[in-house]
C-alpha positions in Angstrom: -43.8 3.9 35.1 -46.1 1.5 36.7 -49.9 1.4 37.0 -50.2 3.6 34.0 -52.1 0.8 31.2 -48.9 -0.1 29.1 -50.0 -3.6 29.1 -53.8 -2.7 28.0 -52.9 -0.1 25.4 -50.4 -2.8 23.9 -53.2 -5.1 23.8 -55.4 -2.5 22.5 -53.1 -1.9 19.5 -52.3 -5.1 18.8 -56.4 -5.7 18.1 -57.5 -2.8 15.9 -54.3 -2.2 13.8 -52.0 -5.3 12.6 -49.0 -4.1 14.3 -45.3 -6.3 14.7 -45.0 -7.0 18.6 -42.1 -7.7 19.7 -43.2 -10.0 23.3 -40.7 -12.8 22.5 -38.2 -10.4 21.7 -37.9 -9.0 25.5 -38.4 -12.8 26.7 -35.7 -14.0 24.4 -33.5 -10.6 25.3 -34.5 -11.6 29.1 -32.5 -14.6 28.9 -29.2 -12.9 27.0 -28.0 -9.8 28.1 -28.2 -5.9 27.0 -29.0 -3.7 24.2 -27.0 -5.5 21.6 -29.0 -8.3 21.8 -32.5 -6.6 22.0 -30.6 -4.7 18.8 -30.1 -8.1 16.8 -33.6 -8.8 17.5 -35.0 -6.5 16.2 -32.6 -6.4 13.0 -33.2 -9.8 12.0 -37.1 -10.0 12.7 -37.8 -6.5 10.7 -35.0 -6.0 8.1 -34.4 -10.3 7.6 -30.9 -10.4 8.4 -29.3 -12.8 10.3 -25.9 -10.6 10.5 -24.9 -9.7 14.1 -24.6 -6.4 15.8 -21.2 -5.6 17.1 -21.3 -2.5 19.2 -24.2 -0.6 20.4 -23.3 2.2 18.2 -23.4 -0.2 14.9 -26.9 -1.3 15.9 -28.2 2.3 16.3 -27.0 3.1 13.0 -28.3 0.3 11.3 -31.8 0.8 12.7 -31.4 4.4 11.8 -30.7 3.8 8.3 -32.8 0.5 7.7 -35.5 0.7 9.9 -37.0 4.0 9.4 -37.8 3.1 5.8 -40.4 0.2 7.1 -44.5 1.0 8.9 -43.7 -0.5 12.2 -44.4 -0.3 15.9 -42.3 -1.6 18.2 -43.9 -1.9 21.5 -41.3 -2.7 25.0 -43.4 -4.2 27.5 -42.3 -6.5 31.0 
């Protein structure tokens, strides 16, 4: 899905609303490797915790459950 203004809306977002973005999240996930830790991330910078993610399925669940109860945008950019 290139060429079609991710980057710019993200930007765009991030100026009119105060919004969470997650850019050293996907630089920090870059370095480690998969899901699981994109998962933990994401955990520990919304919800606080520090506990770890086990299985992709346990991080799922936990966002599920946890996640949905918070106002956030999470925005994936390269």
């Amino acid at each position: 899905m290139s060429g079609i203004g991710k980057t710019a809306i993200a930007k765009a977002v991030y100026k009119i609303q105060s919004v969470l973005l997650f850019r050293e999240c996907l630089k920090h996930c870059q370095r480690m490797t998969g899901i699981i830790a994109l998962q933990n991330k994401v955990i520990s910078s919304i919800l606080r915790d520090d506990s770890l993610v086990k299985d992709a399925y346990q991080g799922v669940k936990i966002i599920q459950d946890r996640v949905c109860k918070y106002k956030v945008l999470i925005l994936l950019d390269e």
